[in-house]
C-alpha positions as CSV (number, residue, x, y, z in Angstrom):
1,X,-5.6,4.9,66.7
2,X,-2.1,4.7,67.4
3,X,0.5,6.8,65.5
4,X,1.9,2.9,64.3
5,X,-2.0,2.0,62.5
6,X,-1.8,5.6,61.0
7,X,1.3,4.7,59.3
8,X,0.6,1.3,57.7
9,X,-2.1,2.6,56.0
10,X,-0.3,4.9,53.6
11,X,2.5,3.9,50.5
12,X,6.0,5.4,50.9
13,X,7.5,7.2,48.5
14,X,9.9,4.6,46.9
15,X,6.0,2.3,46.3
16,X,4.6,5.7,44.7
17,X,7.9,6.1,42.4
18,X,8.2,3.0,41.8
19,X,4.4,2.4,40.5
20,X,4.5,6.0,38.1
21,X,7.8,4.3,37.1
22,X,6.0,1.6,35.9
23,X,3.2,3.0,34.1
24,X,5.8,5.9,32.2
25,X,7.2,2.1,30.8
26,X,4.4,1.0,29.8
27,X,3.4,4.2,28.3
28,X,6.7,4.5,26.6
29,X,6.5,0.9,24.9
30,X,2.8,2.0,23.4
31,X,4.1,5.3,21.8
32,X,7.3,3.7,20.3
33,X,5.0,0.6,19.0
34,X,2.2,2.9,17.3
35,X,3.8,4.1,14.4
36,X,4.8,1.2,13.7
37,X,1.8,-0.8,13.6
38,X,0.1,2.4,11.6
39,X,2.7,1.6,8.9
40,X,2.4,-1.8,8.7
41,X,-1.6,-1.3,8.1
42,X,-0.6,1.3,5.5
43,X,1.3,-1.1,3.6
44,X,-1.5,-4.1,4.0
45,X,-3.8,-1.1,2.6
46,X,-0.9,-0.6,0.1
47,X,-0.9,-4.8,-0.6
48,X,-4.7,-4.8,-1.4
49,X,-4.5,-2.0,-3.7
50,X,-2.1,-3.6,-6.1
51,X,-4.7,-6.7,-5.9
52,X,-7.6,-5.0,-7.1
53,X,-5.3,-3.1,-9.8
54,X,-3.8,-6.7,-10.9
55,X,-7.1,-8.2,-10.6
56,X,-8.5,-5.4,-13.0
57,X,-5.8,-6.0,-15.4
58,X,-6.4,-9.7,-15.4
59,X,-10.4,-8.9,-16.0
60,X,-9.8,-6.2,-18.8
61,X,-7.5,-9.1,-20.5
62,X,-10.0,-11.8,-20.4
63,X,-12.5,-8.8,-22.1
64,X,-10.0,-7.7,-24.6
65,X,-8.8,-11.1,-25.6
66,X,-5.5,-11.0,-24.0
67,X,-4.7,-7.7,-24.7
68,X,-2.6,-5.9,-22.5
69,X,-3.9,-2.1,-21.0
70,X,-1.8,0.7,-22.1
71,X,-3.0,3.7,-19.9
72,X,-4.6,3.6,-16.2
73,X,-7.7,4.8,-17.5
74,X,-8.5,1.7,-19.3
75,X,-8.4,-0.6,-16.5
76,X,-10.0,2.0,-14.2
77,X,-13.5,0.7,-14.7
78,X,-12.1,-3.2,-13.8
79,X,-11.1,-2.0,-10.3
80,X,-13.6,-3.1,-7.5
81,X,-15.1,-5.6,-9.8
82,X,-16.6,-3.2,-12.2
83,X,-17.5,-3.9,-15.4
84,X,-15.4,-1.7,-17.7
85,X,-18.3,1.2,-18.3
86,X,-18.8,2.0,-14.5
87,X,-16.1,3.7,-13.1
88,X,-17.2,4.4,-9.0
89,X,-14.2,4.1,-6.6
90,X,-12.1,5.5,-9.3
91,X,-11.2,8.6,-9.4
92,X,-9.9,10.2,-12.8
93,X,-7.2,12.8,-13.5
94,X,-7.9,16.3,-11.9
95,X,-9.3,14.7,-8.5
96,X,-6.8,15.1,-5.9
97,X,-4.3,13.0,-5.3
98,X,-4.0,12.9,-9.1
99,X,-0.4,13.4,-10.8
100,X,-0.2,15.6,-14.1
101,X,0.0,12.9,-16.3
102,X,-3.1,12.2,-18.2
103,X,-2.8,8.4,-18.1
104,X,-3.4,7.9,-14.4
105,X,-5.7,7.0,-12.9
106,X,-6.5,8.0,-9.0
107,X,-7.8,4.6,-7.1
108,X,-9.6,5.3,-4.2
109,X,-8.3,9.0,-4.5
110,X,-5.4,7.5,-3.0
111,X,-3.7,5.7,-5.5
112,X,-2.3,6.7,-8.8
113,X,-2.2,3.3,-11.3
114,X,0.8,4.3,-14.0
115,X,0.5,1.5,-17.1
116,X,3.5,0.7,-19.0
117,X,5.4,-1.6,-21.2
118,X,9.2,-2.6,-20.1
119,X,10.5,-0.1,-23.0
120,X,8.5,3.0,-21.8
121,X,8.7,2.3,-18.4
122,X,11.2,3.7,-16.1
123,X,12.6,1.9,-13.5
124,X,11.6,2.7,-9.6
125,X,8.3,4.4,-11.0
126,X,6.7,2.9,-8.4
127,X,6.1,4.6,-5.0
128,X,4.2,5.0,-1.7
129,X,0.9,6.3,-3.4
130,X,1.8,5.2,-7.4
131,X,0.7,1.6,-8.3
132,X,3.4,1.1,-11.4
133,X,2.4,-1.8,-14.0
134,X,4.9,-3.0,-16.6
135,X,3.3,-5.2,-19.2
136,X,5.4,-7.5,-20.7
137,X,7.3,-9.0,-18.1
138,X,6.8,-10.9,-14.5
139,X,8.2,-9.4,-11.1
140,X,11.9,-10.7,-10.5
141,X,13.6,-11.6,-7.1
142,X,14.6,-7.5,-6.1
143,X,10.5,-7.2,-6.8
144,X,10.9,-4.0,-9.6
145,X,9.3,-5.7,-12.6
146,X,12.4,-6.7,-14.7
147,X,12.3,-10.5,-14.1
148,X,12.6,-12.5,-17.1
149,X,10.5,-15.6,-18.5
150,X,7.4,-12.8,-19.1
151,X,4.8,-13.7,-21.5
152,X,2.7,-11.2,-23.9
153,X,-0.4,-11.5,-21.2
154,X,2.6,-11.1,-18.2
155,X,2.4,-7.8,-16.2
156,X,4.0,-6.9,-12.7
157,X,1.9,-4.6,-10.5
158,X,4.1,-2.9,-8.2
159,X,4.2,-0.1,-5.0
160,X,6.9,0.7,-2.9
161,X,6.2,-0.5,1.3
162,X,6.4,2.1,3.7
163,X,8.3,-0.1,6.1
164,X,11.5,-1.2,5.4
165,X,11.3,1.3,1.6
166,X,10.7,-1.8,-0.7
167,X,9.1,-2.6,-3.4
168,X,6.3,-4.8,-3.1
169,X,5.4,-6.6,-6.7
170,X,2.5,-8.9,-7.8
171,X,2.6,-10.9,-10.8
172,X,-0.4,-11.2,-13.3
């Protein structure tokens, strides 16, 4: 072979650079895309959590005959389609994950549910692990529970989004 064949058949160094270049890009656009795609799942995990709690709410009231839950704990056996005496995938007070107050109620051991009407409840209750429900009133356009035109069976299940820091609210 002549030293000419011997030389075609490597890369120069710009090619090499230029390739590792390439991949560091491509590497660099993954890592700054990840966390955000792990917070948007949060909050769709967030989403379906305040659909089973306003689910259960809507269940307990067609059992009570409209009335309206007062505490966490007595919509706890409604969540996951339970039937008010069984209480799996709810966790109670004391299991962690749990605040201090003795109306919530851990869902999932994730999730504390706080229950409420619109004169005991305190405005931006709700957060990134605490499903706040106000009774009495439907969610309003800034999504923190104090729209008007609520009826007695109205309720606005609430939880603040990790992305972007608002509040996400359902209607019941």
């Amino acid at each position: 072979m002549s030293k000419q064949e011997l030389k075609q058949k490597g890369f120069t160094i710009i090619e090499v650079v230029l390739v590792l270049a390439i991949a560091a890009l491509i590497f660099l656009m993954v890592f700054i895309a990840l966390p955000a795609l792990q917070r948007n799942t949060r909050d769709q995990e967030r989403k379906e959590t305040v659909g089973k709690v306003a689910s259960a709410i809507t269940t307990y009231q067609s059992n009570k005959r409209g009335e309206q839950p007062t505490t966490g704990q007595q919509i706890a056996g409604y969540v996951d389609g339970k039937n008010g005496t069984d209480s799996a995938g709810v966790a109670f007070e004391g299991q962690t994950g749990a605040s201090s107050d003795s109306d919530d109620t851990v869902v999932g051991n994730n999730y504390v549910v706080r229950v409420g009407d619109d004169a005991t409840t305190g405005n931006g209750n709700a957060g990134l692990n605490v499903v706040q429900v106000i009774t009495g009133v439907k969610c309003n356009s800034t999504g923190d529970g104090r729209g008007s035109g609520g009826s007695k069976r109205s309720a606005a299940v609430m939880i603040r989004m990790e992305n972007g820091n608002q509040i996400f609210c359902q209607d019941v």
